[in-house]
C-alpha positions in Angstrom: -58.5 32.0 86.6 -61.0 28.3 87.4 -63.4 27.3 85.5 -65.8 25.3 86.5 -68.2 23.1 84.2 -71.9 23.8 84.0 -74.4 21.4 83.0 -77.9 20.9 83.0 -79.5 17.5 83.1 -82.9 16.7 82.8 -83.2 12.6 83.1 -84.8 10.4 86.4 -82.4 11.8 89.1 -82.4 8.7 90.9 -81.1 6.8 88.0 -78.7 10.0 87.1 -77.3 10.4 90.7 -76.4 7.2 91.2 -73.1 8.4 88.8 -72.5 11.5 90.8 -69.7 11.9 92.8 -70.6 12.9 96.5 -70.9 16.4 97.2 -69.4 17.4 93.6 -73.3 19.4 92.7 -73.0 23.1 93.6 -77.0 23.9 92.5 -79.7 21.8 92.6 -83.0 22.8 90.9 -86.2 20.8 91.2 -89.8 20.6 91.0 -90.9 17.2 91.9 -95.0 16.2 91.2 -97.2 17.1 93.8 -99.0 14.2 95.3 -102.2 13.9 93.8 -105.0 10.9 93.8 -105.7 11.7 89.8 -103.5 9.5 87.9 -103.8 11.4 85.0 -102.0 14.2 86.9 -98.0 14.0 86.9 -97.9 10.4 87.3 -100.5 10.2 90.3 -98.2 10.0 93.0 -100.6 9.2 96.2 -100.7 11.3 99.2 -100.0 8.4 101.3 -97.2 7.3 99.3 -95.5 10.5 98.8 -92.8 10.5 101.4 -91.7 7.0 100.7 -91.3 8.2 97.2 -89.5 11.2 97.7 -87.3 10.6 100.7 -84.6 8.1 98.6 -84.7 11.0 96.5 -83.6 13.4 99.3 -81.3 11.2 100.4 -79.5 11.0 97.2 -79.7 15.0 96.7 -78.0 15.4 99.9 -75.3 13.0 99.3 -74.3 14.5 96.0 -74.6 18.4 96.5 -71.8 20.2 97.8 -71.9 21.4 101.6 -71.5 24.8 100.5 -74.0 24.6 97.5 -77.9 25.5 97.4 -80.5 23.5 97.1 -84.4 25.0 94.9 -87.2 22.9 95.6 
């Protein structure tokens, strides 16, 4: 019988990835902030500066999950 280890984490992903082995994540579950031009509103990402925010982040998601796993946006 395997076991494997569940665990859910809920830090800055780009500060808790950087300790993640590569593609050792199975599921991935996440709900970034929309871009919005009201900083009140989840931080007030920009439209315009959206992607450059979020692509490091993709780039990191894809090194550490699992060819085989699944990704939830």
């Amino acid at each position: 019988m395997k076991f494997t280890k569940s665990q859910i984490i809920n830090m800055d992903c780009l500060e808790v990835m950087k300790n993640i082995e590569d593609e050792s994540v199975q599921i991935i579950v996440t709900s970034p902030p929309y871009a919005d031009q009201r900083k009140s509103t989840y931080g007030g990402i920009s439209p315009d500066k959206y992607v450059g925010w979020f692509l490091p982040i993709c780039k990191e998601l894809l090194r550490v999950l699992n060819p085989k796993g699944t990704f939830i946006l």
